[in-house]
N, C-alpha and C positions, 0 to 999 in steps of 0.2 A: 504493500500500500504506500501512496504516497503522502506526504505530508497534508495535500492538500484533501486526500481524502477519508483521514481520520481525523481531521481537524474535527475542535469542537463548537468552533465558532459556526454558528448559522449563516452567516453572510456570504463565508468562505463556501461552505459547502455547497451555499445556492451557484455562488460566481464560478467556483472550481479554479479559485486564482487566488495566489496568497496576497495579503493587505498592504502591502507596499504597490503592489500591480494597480488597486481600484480607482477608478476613474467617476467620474462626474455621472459619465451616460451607465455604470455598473449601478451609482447608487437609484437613478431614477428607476431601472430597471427592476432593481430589489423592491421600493418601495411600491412601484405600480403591481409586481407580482404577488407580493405577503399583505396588498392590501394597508400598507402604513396610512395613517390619515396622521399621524404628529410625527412632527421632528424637535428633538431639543437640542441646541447648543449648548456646550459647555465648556466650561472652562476655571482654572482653580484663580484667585483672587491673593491678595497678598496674600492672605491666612493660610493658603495653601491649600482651603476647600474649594471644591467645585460648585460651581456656580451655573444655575440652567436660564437658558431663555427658551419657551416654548413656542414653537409654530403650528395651527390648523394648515395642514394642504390641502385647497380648495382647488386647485389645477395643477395643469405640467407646467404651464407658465409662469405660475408664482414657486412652485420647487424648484425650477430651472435656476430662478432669479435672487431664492435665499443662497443655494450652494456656489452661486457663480458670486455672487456682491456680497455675502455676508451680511451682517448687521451692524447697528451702531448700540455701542453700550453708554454709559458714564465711569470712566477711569477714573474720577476723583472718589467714587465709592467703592471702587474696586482697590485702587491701591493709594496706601496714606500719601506719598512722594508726589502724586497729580496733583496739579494744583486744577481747583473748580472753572477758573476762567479759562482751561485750555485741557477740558475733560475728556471730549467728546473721543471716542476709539471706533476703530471697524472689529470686529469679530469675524473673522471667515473660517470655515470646517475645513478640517486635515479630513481626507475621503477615506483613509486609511486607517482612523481610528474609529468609524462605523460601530454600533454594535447594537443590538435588538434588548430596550428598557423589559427586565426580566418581573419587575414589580409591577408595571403600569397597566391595570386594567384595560384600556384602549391601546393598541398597536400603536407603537413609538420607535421611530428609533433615533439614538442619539450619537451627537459624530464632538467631537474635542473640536478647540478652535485655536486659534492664534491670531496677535493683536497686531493693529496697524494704525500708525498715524496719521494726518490728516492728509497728508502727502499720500497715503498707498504704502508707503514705506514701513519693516516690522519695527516696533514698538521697542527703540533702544532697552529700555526699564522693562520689558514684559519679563517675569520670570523662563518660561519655558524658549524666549528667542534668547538669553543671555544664556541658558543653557549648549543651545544650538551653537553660537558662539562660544563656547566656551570649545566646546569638540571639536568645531572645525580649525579652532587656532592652536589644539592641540596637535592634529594631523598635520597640520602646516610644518609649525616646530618642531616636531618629535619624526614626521614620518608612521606613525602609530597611530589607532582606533583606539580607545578609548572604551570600554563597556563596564557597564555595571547592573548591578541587582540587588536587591532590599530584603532586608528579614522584618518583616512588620508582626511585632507584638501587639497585643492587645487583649482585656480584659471583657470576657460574657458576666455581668451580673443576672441574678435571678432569683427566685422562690427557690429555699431550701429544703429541696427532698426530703433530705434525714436518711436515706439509704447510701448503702456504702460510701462511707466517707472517706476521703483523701484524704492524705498523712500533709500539714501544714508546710504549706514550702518544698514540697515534694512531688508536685505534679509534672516534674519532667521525662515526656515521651509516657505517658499513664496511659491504659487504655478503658475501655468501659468496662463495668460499671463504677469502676471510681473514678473516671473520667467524664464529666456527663455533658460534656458539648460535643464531642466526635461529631456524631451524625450532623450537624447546627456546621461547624468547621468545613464538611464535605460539601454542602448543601454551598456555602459562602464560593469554596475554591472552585465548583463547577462555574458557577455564574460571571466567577472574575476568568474562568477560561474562556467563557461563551463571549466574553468581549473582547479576547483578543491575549488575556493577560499571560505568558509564559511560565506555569508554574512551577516548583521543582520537590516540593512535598508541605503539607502541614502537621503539627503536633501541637499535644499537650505541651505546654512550658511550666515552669516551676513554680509561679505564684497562685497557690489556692488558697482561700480560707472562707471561714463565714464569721457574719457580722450581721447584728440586727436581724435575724430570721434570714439574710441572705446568702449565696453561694458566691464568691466570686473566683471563676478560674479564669488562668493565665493560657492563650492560646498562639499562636505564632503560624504566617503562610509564608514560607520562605520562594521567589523567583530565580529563575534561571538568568544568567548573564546577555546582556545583549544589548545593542547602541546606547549610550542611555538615556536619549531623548526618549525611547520607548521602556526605556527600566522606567522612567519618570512619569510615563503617562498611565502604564499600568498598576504602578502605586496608587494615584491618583485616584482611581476608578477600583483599585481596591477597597480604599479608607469608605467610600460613596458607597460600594456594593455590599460590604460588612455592617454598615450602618444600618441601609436597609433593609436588610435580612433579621439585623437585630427588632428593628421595629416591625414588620411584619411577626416575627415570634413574640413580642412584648418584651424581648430582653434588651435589657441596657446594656450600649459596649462605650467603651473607652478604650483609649490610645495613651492616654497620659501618663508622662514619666516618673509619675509618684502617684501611686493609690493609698497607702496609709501608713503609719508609721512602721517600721519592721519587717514589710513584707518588699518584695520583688515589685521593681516599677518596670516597665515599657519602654523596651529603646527599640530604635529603627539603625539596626547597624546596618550599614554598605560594606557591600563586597563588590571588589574592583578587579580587571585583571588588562592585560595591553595586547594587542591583536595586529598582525601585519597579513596582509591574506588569507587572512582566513584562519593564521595559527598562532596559535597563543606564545608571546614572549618570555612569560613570568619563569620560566625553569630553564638552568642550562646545566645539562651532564647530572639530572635527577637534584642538581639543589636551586636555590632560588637564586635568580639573573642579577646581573648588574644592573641591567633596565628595571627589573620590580627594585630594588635599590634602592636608584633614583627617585625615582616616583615615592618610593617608602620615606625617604629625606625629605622630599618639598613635604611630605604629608606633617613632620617631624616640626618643621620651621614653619610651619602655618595653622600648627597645631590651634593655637590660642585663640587665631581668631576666626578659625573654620567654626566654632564653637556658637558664634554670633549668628550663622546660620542656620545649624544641626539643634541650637539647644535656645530657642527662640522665645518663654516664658520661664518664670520665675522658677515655677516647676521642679523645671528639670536639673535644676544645679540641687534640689535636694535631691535627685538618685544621682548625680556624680561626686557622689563623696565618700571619704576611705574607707578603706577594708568593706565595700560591699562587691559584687558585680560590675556595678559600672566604673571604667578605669579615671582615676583624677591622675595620673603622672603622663608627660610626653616620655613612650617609648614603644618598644615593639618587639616581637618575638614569635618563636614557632611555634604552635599548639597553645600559646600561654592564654589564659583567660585573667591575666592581669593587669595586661598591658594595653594599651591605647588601640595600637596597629595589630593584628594577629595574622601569623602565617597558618591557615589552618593546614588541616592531612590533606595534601592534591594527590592521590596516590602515584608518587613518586618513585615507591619501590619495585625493583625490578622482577620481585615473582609476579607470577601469574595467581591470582587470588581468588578468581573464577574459576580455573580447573581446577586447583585444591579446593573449593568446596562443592566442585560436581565432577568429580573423576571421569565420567566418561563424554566430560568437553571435549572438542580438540583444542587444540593451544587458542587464546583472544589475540585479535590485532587490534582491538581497540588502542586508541592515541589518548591516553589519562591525561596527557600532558594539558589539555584543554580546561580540565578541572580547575587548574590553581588558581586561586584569586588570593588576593588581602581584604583582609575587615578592618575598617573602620568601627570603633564600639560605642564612640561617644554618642553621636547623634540619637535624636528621640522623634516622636512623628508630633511636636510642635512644631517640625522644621518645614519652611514651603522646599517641597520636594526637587525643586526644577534648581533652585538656589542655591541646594546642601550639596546636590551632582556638581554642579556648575562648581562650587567652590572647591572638592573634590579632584575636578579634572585640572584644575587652575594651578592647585597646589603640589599635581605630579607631575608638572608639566614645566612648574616651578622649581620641583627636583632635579629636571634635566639641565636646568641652567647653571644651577652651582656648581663652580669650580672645585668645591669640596662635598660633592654630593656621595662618595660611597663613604669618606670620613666621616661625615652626618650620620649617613645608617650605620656605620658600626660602633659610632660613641655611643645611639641611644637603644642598640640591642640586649634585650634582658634576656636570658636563658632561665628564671628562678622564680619562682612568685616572690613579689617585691615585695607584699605584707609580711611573712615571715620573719620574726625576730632579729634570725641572723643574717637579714640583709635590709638593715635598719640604714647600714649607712650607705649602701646603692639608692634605696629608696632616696634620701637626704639630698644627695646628688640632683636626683632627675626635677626636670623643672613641671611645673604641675597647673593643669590646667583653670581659665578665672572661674570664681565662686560665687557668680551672677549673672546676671543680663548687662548692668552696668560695666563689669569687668570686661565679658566680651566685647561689649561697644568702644571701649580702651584699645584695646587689642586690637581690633578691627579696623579703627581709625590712627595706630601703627602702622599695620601691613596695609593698608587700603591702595598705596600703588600695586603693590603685586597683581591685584584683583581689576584692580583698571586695565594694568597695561594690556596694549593690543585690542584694546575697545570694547573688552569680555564686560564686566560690571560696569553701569554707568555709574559715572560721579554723583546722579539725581538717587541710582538705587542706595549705594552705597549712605549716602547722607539720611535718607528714606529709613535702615534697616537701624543706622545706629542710633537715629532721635525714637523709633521703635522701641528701644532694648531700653534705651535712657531713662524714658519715658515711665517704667516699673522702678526706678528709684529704691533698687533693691540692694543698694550694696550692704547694709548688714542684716538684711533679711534671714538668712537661712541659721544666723547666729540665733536670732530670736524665736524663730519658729521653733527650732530644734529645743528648745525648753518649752515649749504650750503642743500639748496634742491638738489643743480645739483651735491654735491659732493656726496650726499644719490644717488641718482639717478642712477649715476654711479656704483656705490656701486654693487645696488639692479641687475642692466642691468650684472655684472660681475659675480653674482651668480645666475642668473633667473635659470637657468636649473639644477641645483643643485641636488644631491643627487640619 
């Protein structure tokens, strides 16, 4: 079979052509065959939610004339940095991002957009065009593709069963019955495939408890690697299609990086890996490249204010703090879950691991090599998606510039869990990431050339993200919180829906 015809996507299967092929005269085609009478646009908004405009199709002529002209929005409501007197935006549909609203009682379907100025011209500030820029000035300078992919955590709240109950903080990889959103989890990742979204598995994760009569477990849909202007659209349309799955079941989900005191919060780590042809760079002679390196160094020196991006409400600087999960030191390492950067297992070893556990294989030729990536740990899904790639790509790309770029990665390389006693004074060393929103906007408006140059972040975003961050006036927030439950509480209740 060919990809095109086990796809799960409806659009594909109608067209029998994969989503980068679709064309203007494919979508009329689909919509005049399944019968659509709505179309929505959408698109995500500083906040990093999506945002819909809805259309009735009363003809071929007025369909023709949305997907050809797009619309006109208000950018000053859309993103804080527009100024009102010079609001006005076009919104026009990517054909490519198609996909049939699984919720909407009345046949819909709905297509992603991308912003334009008055001119016709893309929208310097739009989050997902400075993404787009971002990758193409990566390939320029580097010669390299650029791809990434998201582990999006998040929390099913609900009515507590009282049957089999999960062990507190131990719901990782659990299966039913003491697991009790699987089927809910299945249900969500079909829907985010049906629109296009490249999945590569979901699980239980480790934060469960109850509280108040309720159950709250920690769930995680981890994506496959791939451009990541489209890692970034199918996040997107992940957060929208888990939302409403949850409301359709009556269950409350969150994304937010802090659920309550003591327990596991919600990070949205990236995994990254570099591509020339189609083959993956990150490994040479079964260890990791001088190219992943580089890229690991700019990630190292822009650590601080990638942060301004990744960890975008007050939130999230209560889960990046010591000795829990989420890492507070700039460093990196192989398999380590306590470092910033992580090299996880690419299966790099040279047995065959498939014929030892089915003897009567014959040998794989599979290419593992394609596997490896680097995680990023810090970021949380407060982060606008398009932003947190963008700053990402900027800052590997940034590794390739320094003239001391593998020095960088081997001063900040930890082989050890850095909380451990007896590496108190590695720990001491390593420089460690801000403990606010204020501090990232610090940091940020240090590095803020980096992120400029080559016309990737505009100066209007840039200005935009850190009067943002400033804005929560939180520099010794997390001091105070951390001594009041109910002021945490509050905190957590003010940002639950976040990102």
């Amino acid at each position: 079979m060919t990809t095109v015809e086990i796809n799960t996507t409806d659009i594909v299967s109608f067209l029998k052509k994969p989503r980068a092929a679709f064309t203007k005269a494919d979508i009329k085609r689909f919509v005049k065959a399944e019968g659509i009478r709505h179309v929505n646009f959408m698109y995500a908004g500083g906040d990093g939610r999506l945002k819909t405009l809805n259309f009735i199709i009363h003809s071929e002529e007025y369909l023709d004339e949305i997907l050809t002209c797009g619309e006109r929005v208000d950018g000053s409501s859309l993103f804080s940095y527009i100024e009102a007197s010079s609001s006005d935006l076009y919104v026009i549909p990517r054909y490519s991002t198609a996909f049939v609203d699984p919720f909407a009682e009345l046949p819909t379907l709905c297509l992603l957009c991308s912003f334009f100025n008055k001119d016709g011209e893309p929208l310097a500030s739009s989050p997902e065009y400075t993404l787009r820029k971002a990758c193409d000035v990566f390939t320029d300078e580097t010669g390299f593709e650029f791809q990434a992919m998201g582990e999006l955590e998040y929390y099913v709240i609900a009515p507590d069963p009282k049957t089999f109950p999960a062990k507190d903080q131990r719901g990782y990889h659990e299966s039913a019955p003491f697991a009790k959103f699987g089927e809910f989890r299945q249900k969500c990742m079909l829907a985010i495939a049906q629109a296009g979204g490249l999945i590569k598995y979901g699980h239980s994760e480790v934060g469960n408890f109850t509280q108040d009569g309720l159950v709250y477990e920690q769930n995680e849909v981890e994506f496959l690697p791939c451009p990541a202007v489209e890692a970034a659209n199918q996040l997107v349309v992940a957060k929208w299609m888990i939302r409403n799955m949850g409301a359709k079941y009556g269950y409350d989900i969150t994304f937010a990086p802090k659920i309550t005191v003591g327990k596991a919060g919600s990070g949205l780590h990236i995994h990254m890996r570099i591509m020339k042809n189609g083959r993956s760079q990150m490994l040479k002679n079964g260890a990791i490249s001088d190219t992943a390196k580089r890229a690991i160094a700019g990630m190292m020196r822009l650590a601080p204010s990638i942060t301004a991006f990744g960890n975008a409400n007050p939130t999230s600087y209560l889960r990046l703090v010591p000795h829990q999960e989420a890492p507070t030191n700039v460093c990196w390492g192989d398999r380590n879950r306590s470092v910033l950067v992580r090299v996880p297992l690419g299966w790099a070893g040279r047995t065959d691991m498939c014929r030892q556990a089915n003897p009567k294989e014959t040998a794989s030729t599979y290419d593992t090599r394609q596997k490896q990536t680097v995680e990023m740990r810090s970021p949380d899904a407060s982060a606008n998606v398009y932003l947190l790639m963008a700053a990402l790509c900027v800052a590997c790309r940034h590794g390739f510039s320094l003239k001391d770029g593998l020095k960088v990665a081997d001063a900040t390389y930890v082989n050890v869990n850095i909380h451990k006693k007896e590496n108190a004074k590695l720990l001491a060393s390593l420089a460690t990431l801000p403990d606010s929103c204020w501090a990232s906007a610090e940091t940020l408006a240090a590095q803020r050339a980096v992120y400029e140059s080559k016309g990737v972040f505009s100066p209007a975003m840039i200005d935009g993200v850190i009067a943002e961050l400033k804005a929560f006036d939180d520099r010794d927030l997390r001091a105070k919180v951390s001594k009041s439950q109910k002021a945490m509480a509050e905190l957590v209740k003010t940002f639950f829906h976040c990102g």
